[in-house]
C-alpha positions, 0 to 999 in steps of 0.5 A, spaced: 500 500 500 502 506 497 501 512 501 505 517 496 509 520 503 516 520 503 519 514 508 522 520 513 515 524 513 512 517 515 518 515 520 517 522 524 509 521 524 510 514 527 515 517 532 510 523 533 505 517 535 508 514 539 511 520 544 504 522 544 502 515 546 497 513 541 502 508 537 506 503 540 511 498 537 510 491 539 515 487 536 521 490 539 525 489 532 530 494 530 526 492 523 520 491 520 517 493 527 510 493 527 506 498 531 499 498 535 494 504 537 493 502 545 486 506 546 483 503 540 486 495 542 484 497 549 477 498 546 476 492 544 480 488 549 473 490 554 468 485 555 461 486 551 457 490 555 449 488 556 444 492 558 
């Protein structure tokens, strides 16, 4: 998928990201890291509710 942003562009919003706390990387690789965004994770992660 193409996002037609430089590397160093898209690298600096990731880094952005995760200094604000809204990604974080999950592989602990130096390469081909993979990240997550935590609230949205969090939402899903919650038990169904019912009402």
């Amino acid at each position: 998928m193409s996002l037609d942003v430089e590397q160093s562009t898209a690298y600096r919003a990731i880094t952005a990201l995760e200094e604000d706390g809204i990604l974080e990387e999950v592989t602990g690789k130096g390469r081909n890291k993979e990240y997550r965004a935590k609230e949205i994770f969090e939402i899903l992660e919650q038990p169904p509710q019912t009402y």
